[in-house]
N, C-alpha and C positions, 0 to 999 in steps of 0.2 A: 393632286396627290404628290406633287413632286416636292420630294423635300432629301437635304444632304443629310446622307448615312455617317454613322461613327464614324470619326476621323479619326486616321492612323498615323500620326507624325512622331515628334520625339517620342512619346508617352503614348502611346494608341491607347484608352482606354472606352470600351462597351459604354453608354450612359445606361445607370439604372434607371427604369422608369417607373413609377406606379401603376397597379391595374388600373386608377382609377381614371391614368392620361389613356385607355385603352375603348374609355366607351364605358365603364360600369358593370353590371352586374352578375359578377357572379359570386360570390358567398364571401365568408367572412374568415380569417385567419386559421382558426381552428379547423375548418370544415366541418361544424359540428348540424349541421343539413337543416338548419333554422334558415329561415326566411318560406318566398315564394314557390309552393309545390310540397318543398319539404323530402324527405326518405321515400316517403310513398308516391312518389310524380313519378313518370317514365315519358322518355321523350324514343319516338317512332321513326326511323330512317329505314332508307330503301342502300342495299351493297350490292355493286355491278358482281358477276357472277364469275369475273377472270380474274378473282382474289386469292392469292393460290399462298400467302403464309405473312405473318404477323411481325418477320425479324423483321427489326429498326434496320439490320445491316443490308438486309434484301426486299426491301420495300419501298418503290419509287413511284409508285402512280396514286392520284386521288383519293381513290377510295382506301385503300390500308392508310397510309399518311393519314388519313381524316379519322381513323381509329386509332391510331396511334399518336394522336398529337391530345389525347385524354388517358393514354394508360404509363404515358411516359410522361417525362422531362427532360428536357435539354439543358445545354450550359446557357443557351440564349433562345430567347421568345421573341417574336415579331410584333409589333405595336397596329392592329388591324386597320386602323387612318392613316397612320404615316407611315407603313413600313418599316420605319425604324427598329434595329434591333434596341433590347433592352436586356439587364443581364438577369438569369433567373436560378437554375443553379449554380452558376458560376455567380463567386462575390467579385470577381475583378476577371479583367482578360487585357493585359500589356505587353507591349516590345516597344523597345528603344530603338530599332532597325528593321522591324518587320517580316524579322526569319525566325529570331529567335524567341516564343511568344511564352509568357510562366500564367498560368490559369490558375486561379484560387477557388478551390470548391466550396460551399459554404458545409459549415459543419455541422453534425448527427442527423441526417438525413439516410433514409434508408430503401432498399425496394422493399415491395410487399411482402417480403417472405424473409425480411430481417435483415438480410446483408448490407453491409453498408455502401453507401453512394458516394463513392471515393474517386481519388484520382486512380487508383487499379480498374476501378469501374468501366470508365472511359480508354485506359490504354487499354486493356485485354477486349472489347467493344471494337476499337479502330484495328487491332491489329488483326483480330477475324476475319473483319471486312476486307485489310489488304490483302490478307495472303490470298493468292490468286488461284490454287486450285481449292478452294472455299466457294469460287464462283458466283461472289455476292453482286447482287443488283448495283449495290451502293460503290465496288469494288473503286472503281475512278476518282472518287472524289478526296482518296487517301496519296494521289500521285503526287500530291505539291512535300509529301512530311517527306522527309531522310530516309533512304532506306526501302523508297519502298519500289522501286527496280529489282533490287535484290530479293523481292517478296515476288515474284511475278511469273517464274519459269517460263516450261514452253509447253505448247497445247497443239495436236494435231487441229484439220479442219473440221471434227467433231466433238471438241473442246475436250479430249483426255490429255490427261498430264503424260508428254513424253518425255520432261524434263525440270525435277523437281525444285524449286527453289534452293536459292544461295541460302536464307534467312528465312524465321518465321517470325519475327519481330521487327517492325520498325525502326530504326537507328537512332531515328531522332525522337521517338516519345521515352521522355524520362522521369518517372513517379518520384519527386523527391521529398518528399513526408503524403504521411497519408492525404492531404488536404491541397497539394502542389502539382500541377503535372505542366512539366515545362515540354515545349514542343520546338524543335528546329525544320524548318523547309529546308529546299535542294534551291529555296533563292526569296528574295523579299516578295511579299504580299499583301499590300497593305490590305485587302479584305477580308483574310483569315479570320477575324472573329466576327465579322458580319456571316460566316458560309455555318456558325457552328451552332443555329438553331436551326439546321435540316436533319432528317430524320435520322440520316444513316452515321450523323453522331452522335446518337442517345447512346446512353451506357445499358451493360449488360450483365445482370446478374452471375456467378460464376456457376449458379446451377441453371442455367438458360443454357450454358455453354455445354454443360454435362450432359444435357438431352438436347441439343438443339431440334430437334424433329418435334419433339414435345413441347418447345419452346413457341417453335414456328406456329402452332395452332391456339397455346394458350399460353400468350408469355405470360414474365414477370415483372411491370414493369415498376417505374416509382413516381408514376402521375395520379391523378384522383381517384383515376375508374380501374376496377384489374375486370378482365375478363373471366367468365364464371362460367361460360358452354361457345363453344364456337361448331355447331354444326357443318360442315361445310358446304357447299352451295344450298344449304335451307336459311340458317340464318344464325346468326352472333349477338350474346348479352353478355353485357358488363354491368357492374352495379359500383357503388360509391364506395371509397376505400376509408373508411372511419378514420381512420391515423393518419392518412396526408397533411404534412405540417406545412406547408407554402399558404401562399395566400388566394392565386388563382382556383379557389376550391366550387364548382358547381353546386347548388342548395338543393336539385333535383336527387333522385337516387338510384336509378336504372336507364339503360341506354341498349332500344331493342333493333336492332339491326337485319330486317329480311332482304335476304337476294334475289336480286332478279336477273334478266336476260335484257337487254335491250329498254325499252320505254314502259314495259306492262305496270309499273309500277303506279302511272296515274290514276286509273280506276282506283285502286288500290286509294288512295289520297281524299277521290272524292266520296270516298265510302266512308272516308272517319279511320281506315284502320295504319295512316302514315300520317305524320309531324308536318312534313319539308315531301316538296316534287317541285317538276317542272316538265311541263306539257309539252308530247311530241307536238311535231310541226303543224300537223293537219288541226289542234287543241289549240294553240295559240290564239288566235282572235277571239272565239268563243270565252276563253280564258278572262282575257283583255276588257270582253263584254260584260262581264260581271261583278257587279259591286259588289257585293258580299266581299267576291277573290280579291277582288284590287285591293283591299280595306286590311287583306293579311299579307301583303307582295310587301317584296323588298329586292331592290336593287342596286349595284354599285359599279363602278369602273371595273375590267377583269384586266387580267394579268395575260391572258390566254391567245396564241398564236397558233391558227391554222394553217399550214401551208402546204403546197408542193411538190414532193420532191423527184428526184429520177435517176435511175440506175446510174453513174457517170462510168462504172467499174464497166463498162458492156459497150460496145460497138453499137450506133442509133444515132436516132437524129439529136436527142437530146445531149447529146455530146459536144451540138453547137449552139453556141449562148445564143445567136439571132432566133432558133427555132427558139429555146427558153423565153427569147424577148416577145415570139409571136403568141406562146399558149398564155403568157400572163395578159397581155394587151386583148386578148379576145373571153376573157372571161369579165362579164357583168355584173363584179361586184355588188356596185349597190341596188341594181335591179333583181338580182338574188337573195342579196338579202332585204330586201321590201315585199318582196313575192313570199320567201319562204320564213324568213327567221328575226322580222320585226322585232326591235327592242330588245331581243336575244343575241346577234353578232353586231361589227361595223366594217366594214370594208377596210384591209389591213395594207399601208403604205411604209413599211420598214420592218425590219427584225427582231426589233427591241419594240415592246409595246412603249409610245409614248406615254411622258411623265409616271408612265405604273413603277419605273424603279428608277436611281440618282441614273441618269446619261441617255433616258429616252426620247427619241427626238421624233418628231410627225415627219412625211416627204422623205425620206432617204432612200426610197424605191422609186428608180426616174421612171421605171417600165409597169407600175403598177397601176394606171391611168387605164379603163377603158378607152379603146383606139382600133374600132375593124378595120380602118385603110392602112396604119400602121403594123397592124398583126399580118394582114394579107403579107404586105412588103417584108417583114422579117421572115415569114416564111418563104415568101417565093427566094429573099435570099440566103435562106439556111440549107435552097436545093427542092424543097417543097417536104410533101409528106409520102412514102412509098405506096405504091398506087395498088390497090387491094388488101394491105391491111387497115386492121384495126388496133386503136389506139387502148391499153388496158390500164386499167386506174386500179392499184390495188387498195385494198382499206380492209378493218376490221367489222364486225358483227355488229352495228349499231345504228337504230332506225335513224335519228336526226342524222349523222354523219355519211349516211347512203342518199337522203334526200336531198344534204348538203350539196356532194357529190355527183348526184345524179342533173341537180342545175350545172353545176359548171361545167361537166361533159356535156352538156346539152347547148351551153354557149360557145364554147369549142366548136361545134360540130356544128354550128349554126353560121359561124362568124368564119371557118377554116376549112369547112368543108370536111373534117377529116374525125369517121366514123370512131368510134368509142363504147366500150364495154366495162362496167364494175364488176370487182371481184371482190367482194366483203369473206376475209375466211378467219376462220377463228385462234388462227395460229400466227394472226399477224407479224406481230413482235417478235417470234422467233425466224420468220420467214425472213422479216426483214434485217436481222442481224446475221444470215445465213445469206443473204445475198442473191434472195431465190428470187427476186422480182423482176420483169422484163419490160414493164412499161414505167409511165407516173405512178406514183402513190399519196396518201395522204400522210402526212405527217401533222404533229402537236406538239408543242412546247409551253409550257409553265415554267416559271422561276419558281427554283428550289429555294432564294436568298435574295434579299434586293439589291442589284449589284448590275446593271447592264454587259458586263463580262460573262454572267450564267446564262444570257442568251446564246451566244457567243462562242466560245471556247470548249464547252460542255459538248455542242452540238457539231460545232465545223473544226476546230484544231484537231491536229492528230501526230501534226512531226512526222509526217511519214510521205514526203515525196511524190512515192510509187503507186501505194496505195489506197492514199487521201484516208478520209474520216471512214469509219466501221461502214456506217448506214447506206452511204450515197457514194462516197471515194471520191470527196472535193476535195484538193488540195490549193489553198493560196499563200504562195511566199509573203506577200505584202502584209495580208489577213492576219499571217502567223507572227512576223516582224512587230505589228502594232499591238497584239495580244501580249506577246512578250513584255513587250515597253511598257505596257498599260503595270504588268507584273512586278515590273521593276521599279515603279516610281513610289516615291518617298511621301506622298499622300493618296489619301483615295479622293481626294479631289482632281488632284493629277491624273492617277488612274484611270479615271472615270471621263475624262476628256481621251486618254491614247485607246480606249475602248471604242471610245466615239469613231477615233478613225480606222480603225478595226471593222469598226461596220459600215465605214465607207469605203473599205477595199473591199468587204464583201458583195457589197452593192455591186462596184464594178465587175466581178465576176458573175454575178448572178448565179449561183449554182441553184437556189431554188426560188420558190414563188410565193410568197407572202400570199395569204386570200383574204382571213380573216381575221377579228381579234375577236376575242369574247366579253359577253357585258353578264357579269355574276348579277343572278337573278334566281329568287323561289318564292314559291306560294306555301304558303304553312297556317296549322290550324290554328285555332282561337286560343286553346292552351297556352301557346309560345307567345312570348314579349321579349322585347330587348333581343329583337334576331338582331345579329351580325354575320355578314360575307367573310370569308376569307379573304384575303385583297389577291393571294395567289392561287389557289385552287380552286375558289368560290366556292366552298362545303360552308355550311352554318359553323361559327364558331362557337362549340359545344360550353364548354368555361364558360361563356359571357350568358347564356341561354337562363332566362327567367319563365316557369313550366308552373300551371297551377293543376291543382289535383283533378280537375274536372273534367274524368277521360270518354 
């Protein structure tokens, strides 16, 4: 899968691509729901149950993204074999120099509800997202444009505004005809237009904006599908927008979405009343065993990073990298997963999933080798482990990821002598950016953009010395140095080499532990043809999905 992303030199321009370099099927120009299935098809998904609202600006995890990449559009689409971007609503994206970028929106394009799909679209959409007591999920990904420090204020430790922004607008986005929206950075980027088919820069209606709360549950968006009930934690349907004028149009007509908790959803699959699953752990083989299922399986490379991480912000052992080099060295990768999650994970050696985006390399984790006489010695010389406690693993509410979990503690504790407890709670994610953790935890990483900098930078840079990054409180001068460089260089060829050693100063630090990558993979009914993976989140790509009426 490794192949070089848009180049950004004198003329950086997105290549347009065709649906048809994307793999094929989904409808035709008009969208007028001719072909396979037809208006009357409905294709059946299962939505994890911690899906709590619908904005493009504050939606960052799998499952909204996977609904939101059919009721939107972006300026740019992802090509699901190569990664590559390709331009969709945008008709061009250039810079001469890499700061200053002028976007060409293609014209009479509208959201569902009339408004047009403008360059206002998009500015009043980003500058939501920056301004910082808005509190968007997406908020971060707006720090590289002009402006947007001055958008940020200040926030007690329970995120109220003590101190109101300078600006509500960005400095550097500037609408200059309705169909133009020129943008300047705080410095050159040669992958700014590879970052701009991620979610949190879809445009946004100006009556989205009006009600955002009404927004958040039933947007407006200007992709194929609008949403038509979104129950919340029962379940969500959308149905096919007649008027979408792109080409990427699905020929199906309804997309029915139930939530679940956890894994309960398989039953549900073998009963006929789900599209797409994938079987908890203890299902797997059984799975595996059956020809009928194998004859509707599909699977592909994942994008997907498991890892380790550990309070650094707190007094502990993990505060010394040999202990970090002992807990990585005594967990049994591939004997975990061959026991528990065959053909589902691979044993994870670096940061960046190799070839899954331009700069991913295999081996850049010298300590990721199973090694118990190695792990012993790292610990014996990190001081050992303190004698009476227990070691706590935090995680969130989900069966495969506690099974996951529950092996590698169980290799710890096997290889290191040193006791271990999971905590699965359901407030993970806020626990974890509150800072409330006191052992290990599990972390996950997906690339939002193919770009080996979004493993990277997203996750570990912070600029901040004292208090390292939000999650963990890693700070590496080196890490930060080559991040920079990668930033400043005058190709994204260039780039994507100073990113390389960006993650080899990471390496040297070690601040967390690689486990696993993920291998995108689902079982789906006989209805479905022409499945396609996500290359990054591994959801079914809905657009491409060919659905015959025979439910």
């Amino acid at each position: 899968m490794r192949r070089r992303a848009a180049t950004a030199a004198a003329a950086a321009t997105v290549t347009t691509l065709l649906l048809a370099s994307c793999g094929g099927g989904g409808g035709n120009e008009e969208g007028d729901g001719e072909g396979s299935g037809g208006e009357s098809a409905t294709v059946r998904l299962a939505l994890a149950q911690d899906v709590e609202t619908l904005l493009p600006m504050d939606s960052n995890v799998s499952d909204n993204i996977s609904v939101l990449d059919v009721v939107y559009d972006g300026l740019v689409r992802y090509d699901p074999e190569t990664t590559e971007p390709y331009n969709y609503v945008a008709e061009s994206i250039e810079s001469e120099d890499n700061t200053v970028w002028t976007i060409k929106i293609k014209p009479d394009l509208t959201f569902q509800n009339g408004e047009p799909v403008d360059a206002e679209a998009f500015a009043r959409a980003w500058n939501y997202a920056a301004y910082g007591p808005n509190a968007m999920a997406n908020n971060y990904f707006f720090e590289r444009i002009a402006g947007y420090d001055e958008m940020q204020g200040e926030t007690d430790d329970e995120g109220n505004v003590v101190e109101e922004p300078a600006a509500k607008e960005l400095s550097g986005l500037k609408v200059v005809d309705p169909q133009t929206l020129e943008v300047t950075l705080t410095g050159p980027f040669a992958g700014f237009a590879t970052m701009l088919g991620y979610t949190g820069f879809f445009p946004v209606a100006q009556e989205c904006l009006d009600d955002v709360e009404a927004c958040a549950v039933k947007p407006i968006g200007n992709g194929p599908f609008q949403v038509e009930e979104w129950d919340q934690g029962i379940g969500l349907t959308a149905t096919r927008w007649d008027e979408y004028p792109l080409e990427e149009a699905p020929t199906y007509g309804t997309i029915e979405w139930t939530e679940y908790a956890g894994e309960e959803n398989w039953p549900d699959f073998q009963a006929g009343n789900l599209d797409f699953a994938v079987p908890p752990p203890a299902e797997l083989a059984s799975a595996a065993a059956d020809p009928d299922l194998q004859e509707r399986f599909v699977e592909g490379p994942g994008a997907a990073l498991t890892y380790m991480a550990f309070p650094l912000y707190q007094d502990g052992p993990w505060t010394d990298i040999e202990f970090r080099k002992a807990i990585s060295m005594a967990i049994d990768r591939q004997g975990i997963v061959d026991a528990l999650l065959p053909g589902e994970r691979v044993p994870a050696d670096s940061w960046v999933v190799p070839d899954g985006v331009p700069g991913g390399e295999a081996g850049t984790c010298e300590w990721c080798e199973f090694d118990p006489d190695a792990a012993k010695a790292a610990l014996e010389k990190a001081g050992g482990w303190p004698e009476g406690e227990t070691l706590t693993i935090h995680l969130g509410q989900d069966e495969t990821e506690e099974a996951l979990f529950k092996a590698i503690g169980d290799s710890i504790q096997q290889v290191l002598g040193i006791p271990y407890e999971l905590d699965p709670t359901p407030d993970y994610f806020d626990r974890r950016a509150a800072r409330e953790f006191t052992g290990a935890f599990r972390a996950n990483w997906f690339p939002d953009y193919p770009l080996n900098e979004n493993y990277l930078a997203p996750v570990y840079a912070s600029g901040d010395p004292k208090k390292g990054n939000t999650e963990f409180g890693y700070y590496g001068k080196e890490f930060e140095a080559a991040i920079a460089a990668g930033d400043e260089a005058a190709t994204l060829e260039e780039a994507v080499t100073k990113y390389q050693e960006a993650e080899a100063a990471l390496a040297q630090d070690f601040p967390t532990v690689p486990v696993v990558f993920s291998v995108n993979s689902y079982y789906y009914s006989e209805n479905m043809s022409n499945v396609v993976l996500d290359p990054f989140s591994g959801e079914p790509k809905l657009r491409l999905l060919e659905v015959s009426d025979a439910m």
